[in-house]
N, C-alpha and C positions, 0 to 999 in steps of 0.2 A: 609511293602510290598516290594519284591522285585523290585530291577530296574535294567533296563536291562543295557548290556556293548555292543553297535550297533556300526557295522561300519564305519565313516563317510566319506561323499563325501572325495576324495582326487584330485578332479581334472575332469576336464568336457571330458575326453575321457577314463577314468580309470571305468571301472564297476566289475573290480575282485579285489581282495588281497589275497595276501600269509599273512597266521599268524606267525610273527616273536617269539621270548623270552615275554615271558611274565613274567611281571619284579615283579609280587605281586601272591602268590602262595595262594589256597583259604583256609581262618580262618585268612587270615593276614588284618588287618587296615590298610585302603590308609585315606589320608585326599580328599579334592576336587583340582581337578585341578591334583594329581598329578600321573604321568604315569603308566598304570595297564600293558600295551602290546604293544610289538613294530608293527607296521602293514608295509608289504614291497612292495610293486609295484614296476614295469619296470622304473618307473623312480625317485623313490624317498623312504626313508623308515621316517616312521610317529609314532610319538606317542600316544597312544589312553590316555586321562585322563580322572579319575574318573568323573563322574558327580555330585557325590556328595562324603561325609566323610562316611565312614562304611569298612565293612567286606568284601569279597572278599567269594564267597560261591561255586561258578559252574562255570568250564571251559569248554564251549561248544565243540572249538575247539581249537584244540592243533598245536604247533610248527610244520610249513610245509603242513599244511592244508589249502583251499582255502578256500573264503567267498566271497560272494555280497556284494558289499557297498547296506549299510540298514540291514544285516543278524543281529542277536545275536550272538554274541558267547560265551557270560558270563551273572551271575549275581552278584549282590552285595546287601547287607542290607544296606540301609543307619542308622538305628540302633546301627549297629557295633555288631548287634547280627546273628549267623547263624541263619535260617529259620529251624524252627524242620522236614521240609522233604524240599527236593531239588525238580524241577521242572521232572527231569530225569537223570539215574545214566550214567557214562561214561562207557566204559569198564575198568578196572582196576582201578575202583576210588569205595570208598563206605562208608559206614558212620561211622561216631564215635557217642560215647555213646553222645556229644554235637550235635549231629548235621550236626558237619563241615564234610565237604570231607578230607578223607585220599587215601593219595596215595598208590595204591599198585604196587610198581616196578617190581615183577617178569611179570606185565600182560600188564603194561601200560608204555613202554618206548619209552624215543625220542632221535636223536642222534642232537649232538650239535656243531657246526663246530668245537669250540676249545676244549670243553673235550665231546667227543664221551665216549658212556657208551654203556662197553662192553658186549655181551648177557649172562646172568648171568647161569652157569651149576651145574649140582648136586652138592654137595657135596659127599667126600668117603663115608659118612656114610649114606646119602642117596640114592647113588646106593648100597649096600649093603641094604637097606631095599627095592629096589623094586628087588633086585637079591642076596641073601647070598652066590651065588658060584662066583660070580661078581668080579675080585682082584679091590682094589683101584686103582683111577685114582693115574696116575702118571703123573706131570706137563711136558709137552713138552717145551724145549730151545727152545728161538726166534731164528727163520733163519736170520732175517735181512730184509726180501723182503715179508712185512705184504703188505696191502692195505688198503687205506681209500677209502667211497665211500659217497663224502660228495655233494647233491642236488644244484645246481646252485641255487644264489638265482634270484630274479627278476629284478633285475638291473644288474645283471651280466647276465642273459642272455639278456635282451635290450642292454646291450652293445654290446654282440656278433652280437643279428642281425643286428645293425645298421655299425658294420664294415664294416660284408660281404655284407649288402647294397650299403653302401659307394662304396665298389672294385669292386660290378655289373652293378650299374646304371651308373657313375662318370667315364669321360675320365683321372685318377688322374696323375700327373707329379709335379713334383717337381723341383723346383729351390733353388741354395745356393748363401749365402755370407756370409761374415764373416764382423763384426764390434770391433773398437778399443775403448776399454771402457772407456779407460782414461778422458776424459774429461766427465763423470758421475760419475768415481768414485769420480774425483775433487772436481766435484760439491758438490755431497752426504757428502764427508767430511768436504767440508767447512759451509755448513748448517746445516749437523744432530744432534748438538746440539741444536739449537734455531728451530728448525723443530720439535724435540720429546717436547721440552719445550712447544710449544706453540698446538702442536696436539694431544700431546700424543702417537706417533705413528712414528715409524721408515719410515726413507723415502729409500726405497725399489727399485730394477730394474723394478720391472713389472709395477710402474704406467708412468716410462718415457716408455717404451714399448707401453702403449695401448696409452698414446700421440701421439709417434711416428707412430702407428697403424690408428688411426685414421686420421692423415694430410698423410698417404698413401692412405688409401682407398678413400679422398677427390681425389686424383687427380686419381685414378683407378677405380671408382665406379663399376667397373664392378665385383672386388672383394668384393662390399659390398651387390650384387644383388643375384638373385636367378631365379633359370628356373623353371617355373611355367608350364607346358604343352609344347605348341608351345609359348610361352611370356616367356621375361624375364622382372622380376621385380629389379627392380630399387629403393634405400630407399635413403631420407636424412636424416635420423638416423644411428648412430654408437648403438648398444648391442651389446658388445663385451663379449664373452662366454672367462671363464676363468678357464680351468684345473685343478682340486684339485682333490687329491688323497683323497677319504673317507674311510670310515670306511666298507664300502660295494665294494666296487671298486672306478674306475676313475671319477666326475662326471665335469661337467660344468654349474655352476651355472653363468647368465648374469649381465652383469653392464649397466643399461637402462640407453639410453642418453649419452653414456660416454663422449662424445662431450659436454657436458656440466659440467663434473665433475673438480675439482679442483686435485689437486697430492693428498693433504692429504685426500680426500674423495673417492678418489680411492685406496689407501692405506689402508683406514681404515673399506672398502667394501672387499678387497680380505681378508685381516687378520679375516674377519667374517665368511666371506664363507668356509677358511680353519677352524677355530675350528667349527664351525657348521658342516660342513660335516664328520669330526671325528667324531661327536657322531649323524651322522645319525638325524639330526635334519634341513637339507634344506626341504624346501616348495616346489611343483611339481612347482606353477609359475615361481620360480624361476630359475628352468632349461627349460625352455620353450623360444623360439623366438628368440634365437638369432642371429646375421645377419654377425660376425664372429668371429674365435675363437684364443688365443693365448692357448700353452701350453707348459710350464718350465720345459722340462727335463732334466733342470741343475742341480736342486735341487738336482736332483738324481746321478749326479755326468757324465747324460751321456755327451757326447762328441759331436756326431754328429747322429741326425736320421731322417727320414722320415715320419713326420704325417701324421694322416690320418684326412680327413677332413668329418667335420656334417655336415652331409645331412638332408636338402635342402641346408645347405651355400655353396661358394663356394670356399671358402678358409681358411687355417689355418697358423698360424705361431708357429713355435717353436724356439725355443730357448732353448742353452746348456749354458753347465759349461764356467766359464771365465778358462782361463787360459792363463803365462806369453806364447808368440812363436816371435823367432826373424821376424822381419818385415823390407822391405827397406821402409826408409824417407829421405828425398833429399837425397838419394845415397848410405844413411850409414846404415847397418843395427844396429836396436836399437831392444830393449824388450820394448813389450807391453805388458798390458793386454787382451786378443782378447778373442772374444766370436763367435764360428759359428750361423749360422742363417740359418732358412730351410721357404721354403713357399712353400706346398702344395696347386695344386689348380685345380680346372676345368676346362679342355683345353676345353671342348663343350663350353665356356661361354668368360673363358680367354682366349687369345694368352701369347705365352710364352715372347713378347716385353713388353706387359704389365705386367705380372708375374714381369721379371725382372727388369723394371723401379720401380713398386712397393717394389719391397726387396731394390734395392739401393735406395730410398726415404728413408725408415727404417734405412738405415745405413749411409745416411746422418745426417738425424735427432740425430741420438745417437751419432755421431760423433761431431755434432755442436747442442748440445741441448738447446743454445741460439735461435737458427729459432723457437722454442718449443711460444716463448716468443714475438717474433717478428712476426711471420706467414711469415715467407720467405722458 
């Protein structure tokens, strides 16, 4: 008996999905559990698995098509044998002397963000049979100036609306500083052996950052609040949203409680979030609520820029590349390692006294990341 391949919940305000790649093409064996289609929504893309061991027989709907969580879009044998008639044929799809579904590509094509499949044309010899005075085609030289016309997916367009959200609702301004790294990188060096020994795990900038982050937003709370109507809400919670480049675009997956987390457990929370969001494998809870956000545009090599901040929070920090820049210390100029620092935020909510008391907190803190330890 056929079983069906349903959409499931991905989340309590999600009622659509986009149908991503689908990773098991039909006559192919999945076991259980493992992933037949990738499904995409605005804020997250999901793997659909098998429900049970079998065949893969009928693809309902194909790459770039929308569905209802609860639609079918597929069937499967649990068997592992195809069903001798299919429930209903696709358009370019149709049966083999087994059974299975075959593809037929001149009828039935999809294009693929990384290898796009070009529209297939006659052959010389088949315009000669629909024309015998017809000359053969002759292949035209590429100009240079093709075009691809490749469909947003749903997270890249949730991310655009939520920019141009962010730049309508939000009074946004910006504030800088810059921090002297040296006494973290001190630190890093003189623990990160007995640090990966005993965690497994590299001790990293970003978990003295969201340290840092959070004995800011203890004494700014207004950075950690949010404008709710005419109220502003107020939290004694840190989730601090933290910027990873995925496989789909930008995303910000939260660290609940950070206020509570240890270095290595917030170390060993982003390195998850990063390979997980490579392969398109973060959970919608997981990018939901958080109350504010860091994001490392060092990595990238940039220098200095201007975040934009998630809406409803009201603040972001970013952070660039370190780099050595001569600095004056009692009088004399020396090299440092310095890092610029940017904090985006909401002037309806902040004042820019408190912006900027908040950014030098942060570059206290990283400058003496003994207070980290002491609560001073």
């Amino acid at each position: 008996m056929a079983v069906e391949l349903v959409v499931p919940s991905v989340g309590e305000s999600i009622s659509e999905v986009e149908i991503g790649d689908w990773l098991k093409n039909p006559g192919e064996s999945v076991d259980q559990d493992e992933p037949v289609v990738v499904i995409e929504t605005e804020k997250a893309t999901v793997e659909l698995p098998a429900p049970t061991a079998g065949t893969i027989t009928q693809m309902l709907k194909h790459k770039g098509e929308k569905a209802a969580v609860g639609d079918v879009i597929g069937y499967m044998e649990p068997n592992g044998n195809s069903p001798p008639q299919l429930r209903r044929r696709e358009p370019g799809r149709s049966l083999g002397s087994d059974g299975a579904v075959q593809e037929n590509q001149s009828e039935d094509r999809s294009i693929d963000q990384h290898h796009p499949v070009a529209p297939r044309h006659p052959s010389s010899s088949e315009e000669g049979s629909l024309d015998s005075k017809a000359p053969p085609s002759i292949p035209q030289p590429s100009t240079g100036r093709e075009e691809q016309v490749i469909p947003m997916t749903p997270i890249r367009r949730r991310i655009a609306e939520r920019l141009v959200e962010a730049q309508k609702t939000a009074a946004l301004l910006t504030t800088f500083n810059q921090a002297d790294m040296s006494a973290v990188m001190a630190l890093r060096k003189q623990h990160q052996e007995s640090f990966v020994a005993k965690y497994q795990i590299k001790l990293g900038f970003m978990s003295f950052f969201v340290k840092a982050s959070v004995e800011a937003l203890r004494l700014i709370p207004q950075l950690n609040a949010e404008i709710r109507g005419h109220d502003i809400v107020y939290r004694n919670y840190y989730d601090i949203g933290i910027a990873v480049g995925g496989g789909k675009g930008l995303v910000v997956p939260v660290l609940r409680n950070a206020e509570r987390l240890s270095f290595a457990e917030i170390e060993r929370a982003i390195a998850d979030f990063a390979q997980r969001a490579q392969a398109n494998q973060l959970k919608v809870d997981e990018l939901q609520g958080g109350t504010f956000t860091i994001s490392n545009g060092g990595v990238y090599g940039s220098m200095l820029s201007t975040p934009i901040v998630n809406p409803p929070q009201s603040g972001v920090l970013g952070l660039h590349v370190v780099e050595e820049r001569p600095v004056v210390r009692e009088g004399a100029v020396v090299i440092r390692p310095m890092m610029y620092v940017a904090l985006t935020y909401d002037h309806r909510i902040v004042d820019g006294r408190e912006a900027v008391t908040f950014l030098k907190r942060v570059k206290d803190v990283i400058e003496n990341p003994a207070r980290m330890l002491l609560e001073i």
